[in-house]
C-alpha positions in Angstrom: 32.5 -21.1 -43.1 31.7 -21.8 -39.5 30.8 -25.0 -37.3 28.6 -25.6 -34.5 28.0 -22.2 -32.6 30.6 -21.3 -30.3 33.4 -23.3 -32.3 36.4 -22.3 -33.9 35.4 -21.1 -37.9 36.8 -23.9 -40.4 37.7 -23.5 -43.5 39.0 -26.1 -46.4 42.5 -26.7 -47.1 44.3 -28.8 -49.8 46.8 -32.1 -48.9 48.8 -34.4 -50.4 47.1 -37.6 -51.8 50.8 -38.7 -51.7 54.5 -37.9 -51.3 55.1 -35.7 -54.0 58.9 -35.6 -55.0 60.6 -32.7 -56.3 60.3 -32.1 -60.3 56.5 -33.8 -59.7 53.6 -31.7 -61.6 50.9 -31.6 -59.2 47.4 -32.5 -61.0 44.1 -33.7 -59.9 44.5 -36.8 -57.8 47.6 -35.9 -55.9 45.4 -33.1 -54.0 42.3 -33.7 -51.3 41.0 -31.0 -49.7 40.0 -30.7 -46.1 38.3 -28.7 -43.8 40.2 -27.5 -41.4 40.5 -24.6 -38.5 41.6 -21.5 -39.7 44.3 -21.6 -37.2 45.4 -24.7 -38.3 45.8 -23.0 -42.2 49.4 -22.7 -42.9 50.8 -19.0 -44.5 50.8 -19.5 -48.4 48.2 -22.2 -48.6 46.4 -21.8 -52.0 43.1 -21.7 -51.3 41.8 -23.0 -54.6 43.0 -26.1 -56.5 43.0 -24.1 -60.0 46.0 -22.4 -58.6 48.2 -25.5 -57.9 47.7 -27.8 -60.9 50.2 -28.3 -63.6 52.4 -26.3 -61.4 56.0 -28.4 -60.4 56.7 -28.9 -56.8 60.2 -27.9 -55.9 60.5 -29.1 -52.2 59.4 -32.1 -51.5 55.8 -32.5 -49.7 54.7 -35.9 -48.3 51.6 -37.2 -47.7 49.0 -35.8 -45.8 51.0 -32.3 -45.2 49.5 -28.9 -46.4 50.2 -27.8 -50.0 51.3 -24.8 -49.6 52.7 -22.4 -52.2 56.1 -22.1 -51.2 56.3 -25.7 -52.2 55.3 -25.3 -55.8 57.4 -23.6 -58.7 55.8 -20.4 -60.6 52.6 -20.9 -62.9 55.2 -20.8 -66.4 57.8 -22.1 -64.8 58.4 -25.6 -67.3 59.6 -28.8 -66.3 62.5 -30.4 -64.9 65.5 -28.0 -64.2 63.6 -24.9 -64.5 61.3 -26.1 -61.4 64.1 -25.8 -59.1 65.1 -22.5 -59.7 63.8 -19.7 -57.5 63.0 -16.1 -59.6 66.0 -13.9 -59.5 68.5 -16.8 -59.2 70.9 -18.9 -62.1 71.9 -22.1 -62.7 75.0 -23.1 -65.0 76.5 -26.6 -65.6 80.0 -26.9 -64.3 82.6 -29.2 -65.6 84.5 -31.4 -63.2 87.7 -31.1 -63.2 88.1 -31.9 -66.8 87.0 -35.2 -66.1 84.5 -37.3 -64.7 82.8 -37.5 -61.2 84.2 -40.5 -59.2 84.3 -41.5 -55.9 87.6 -39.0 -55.4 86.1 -36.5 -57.4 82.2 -36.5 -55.6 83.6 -37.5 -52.2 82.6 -40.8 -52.5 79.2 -40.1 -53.7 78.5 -37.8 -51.2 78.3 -34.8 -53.5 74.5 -35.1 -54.8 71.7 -32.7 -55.8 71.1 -31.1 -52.2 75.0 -30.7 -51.2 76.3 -27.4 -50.9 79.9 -26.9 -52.6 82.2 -24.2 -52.8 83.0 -24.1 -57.1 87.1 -23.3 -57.3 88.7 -23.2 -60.4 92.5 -23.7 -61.4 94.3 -22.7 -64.4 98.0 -21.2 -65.3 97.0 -17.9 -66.8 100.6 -16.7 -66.4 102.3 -20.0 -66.5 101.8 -20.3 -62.5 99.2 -22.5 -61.8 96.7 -21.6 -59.3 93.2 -22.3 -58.0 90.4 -19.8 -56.9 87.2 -20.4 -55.2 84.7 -18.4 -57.4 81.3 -19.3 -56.1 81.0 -20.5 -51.8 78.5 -22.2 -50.3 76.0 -22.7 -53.7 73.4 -25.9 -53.8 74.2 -28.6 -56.3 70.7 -29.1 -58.0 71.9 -31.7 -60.6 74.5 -34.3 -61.4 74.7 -34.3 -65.5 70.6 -35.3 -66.0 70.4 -35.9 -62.1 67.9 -33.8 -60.1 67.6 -36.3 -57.2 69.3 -38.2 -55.1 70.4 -42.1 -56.4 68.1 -44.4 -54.4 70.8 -47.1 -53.8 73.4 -44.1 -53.0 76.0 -45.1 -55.5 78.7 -42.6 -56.8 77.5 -41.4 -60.2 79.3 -40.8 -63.2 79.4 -37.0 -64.7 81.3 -34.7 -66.0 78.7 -31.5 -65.5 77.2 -30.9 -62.1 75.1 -27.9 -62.3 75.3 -25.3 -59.0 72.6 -23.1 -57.9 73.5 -19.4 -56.9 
């Protein structure tokens, strides 16, 4: 795969068609491939488009850039939730303080899949109540059904937010 002699040695790459968001399955028309320097070939770039179809992208990729594979969730990896969880990590649902999000609750809204949180809980296991931070610094990858954030930025109402660690 070279061009004229002399030049640098090309070779094809695949692109987004489109912006892809996260918890998209990548299929047929949302790749183009192009030929590109082999400088210009990003690390993990799949080089064939068998490898990337069906799969779930898990960071978002927008038009034109480079699919690459760090993008793109396992082979078996499902749909939905399961996309956004790396191998060797866990997700559980959390329940809010016993009630729903609200604006207190979600800091106005500001708490949405992306936000990192520190998870405490409280409880009065020997009649003194008390509260403990269990988990620090862990994404939030979904507000009850959620896995994005709201497009009009409104405070949503849940009572499970589900933490990534």
């Amino acid at each position: 795969m070279t061009g004229k002699s002399g030049s640098e040695p090309m070779t094809d790459a695949m692109v987004a068609t489109k912006d892809l968001e996260v918890g998209a399955r990548l299929q047929g028309p949302d790749i183009k491939m192009v030929r590109v320097p082999v400088s210009a070939l990003p690390p993990c770039a799949p080089r064939r488009t068998a490898d990337v179809i069906s799969r779930g992208v898990i960071f978002p990729i927008g038009k034109g850039q480079f699919i690459r594979s760090v993008h793109l969730a396992g082979g078996n990896a499902g749909s939905a939730l399961p996309l956004l969880i790396p191998p060797g990590m866990r997700a559980v649902g959390v329940q809010v303080n016993g009630i729903q999000v609200n604006e207190l609750t979600s800091v106005a809204g500001e708490v949405t899949p992306g936000t990192r949180v520190d998870v405490s809980m409280t409880g009065a296991p020997n009649g003194e109540q008390r509260t403990v931070t269990v988990l620090q610094n862990v994404v939030v990858i979904a507000m009850g059904h959620t896995l994005e954030r709201n497009a009009g930025g409104e405070a949503q109402s849940v009572s499970v937010v589900t933490p990534l660690s």
